[in-house]
C-alpha positions as CSV (number, residue, x, y, z in Angstrom):
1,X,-5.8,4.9,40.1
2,X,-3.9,5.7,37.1
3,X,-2.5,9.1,35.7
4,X,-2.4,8.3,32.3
5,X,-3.5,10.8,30.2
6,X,-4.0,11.3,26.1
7,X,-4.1,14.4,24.3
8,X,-5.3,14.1,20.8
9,X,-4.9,17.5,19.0
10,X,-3.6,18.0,14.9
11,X,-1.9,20.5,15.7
12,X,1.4,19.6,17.4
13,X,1.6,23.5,19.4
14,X,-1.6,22.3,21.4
15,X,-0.3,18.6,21.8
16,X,3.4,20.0,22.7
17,X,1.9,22.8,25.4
18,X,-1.0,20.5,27.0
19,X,1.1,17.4,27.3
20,X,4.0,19.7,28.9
21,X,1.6,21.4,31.8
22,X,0.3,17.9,32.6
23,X,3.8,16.1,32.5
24,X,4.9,18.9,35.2
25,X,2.3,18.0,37.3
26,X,3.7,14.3,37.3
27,X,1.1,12.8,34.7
28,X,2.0,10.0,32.3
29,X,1.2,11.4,28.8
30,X,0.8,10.0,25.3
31,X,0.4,12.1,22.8
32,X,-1.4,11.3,18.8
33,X,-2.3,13.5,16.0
34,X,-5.4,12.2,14.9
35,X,-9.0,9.8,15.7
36,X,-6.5,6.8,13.7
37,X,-3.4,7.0,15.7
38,X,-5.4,7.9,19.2
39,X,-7.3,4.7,18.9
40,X,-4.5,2.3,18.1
41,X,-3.2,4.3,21.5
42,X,-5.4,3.7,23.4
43,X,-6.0,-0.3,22.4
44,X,-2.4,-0.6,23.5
45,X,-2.3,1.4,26.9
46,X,-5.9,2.4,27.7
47,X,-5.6,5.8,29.5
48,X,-7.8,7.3,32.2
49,X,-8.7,11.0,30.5
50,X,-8.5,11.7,26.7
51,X,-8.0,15.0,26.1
52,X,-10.0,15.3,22.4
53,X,-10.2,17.8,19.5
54,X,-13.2,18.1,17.9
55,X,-12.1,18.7,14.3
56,X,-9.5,16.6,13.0
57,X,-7.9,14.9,9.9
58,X,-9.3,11.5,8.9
59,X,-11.4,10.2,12.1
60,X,-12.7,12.8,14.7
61,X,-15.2,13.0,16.9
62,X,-18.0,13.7,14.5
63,X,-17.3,10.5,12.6
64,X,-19.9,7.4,13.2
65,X,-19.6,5.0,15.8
């Protein structure tokens, strides 16, 4: 099972606090600051949880799929 985890947040705070908590409890985190950089992410090392925000610059979740 992996413990890869991916926080996507624009706002560095959330990415720096969430990615710390989940680091201490011995996850593998990647971190990106919007939908653009999260997907080329995940294409590259496919994680097991994304931890999303809603509301971000340039491609979020409300965008079309």
């Amino acid at each position: 099972m992996s413990s890869h985890i991916l926080v996507v947040d624009d706002e560095l705070s959330i990415r720096t606090s969430l990615s710390s908590v989940l680091e201490d409890e011995g996850y593998t985190v990647a971190t990106a600051k919007d939908g653009e950089e999260s997907l080329e992410l995940i294409r590259a090392n496919p994680p097991a949880v994304v931890m999303l925000d809603i509301w971000m610059p340039k491609l979020d979740a409300s965008a079309p799929w």
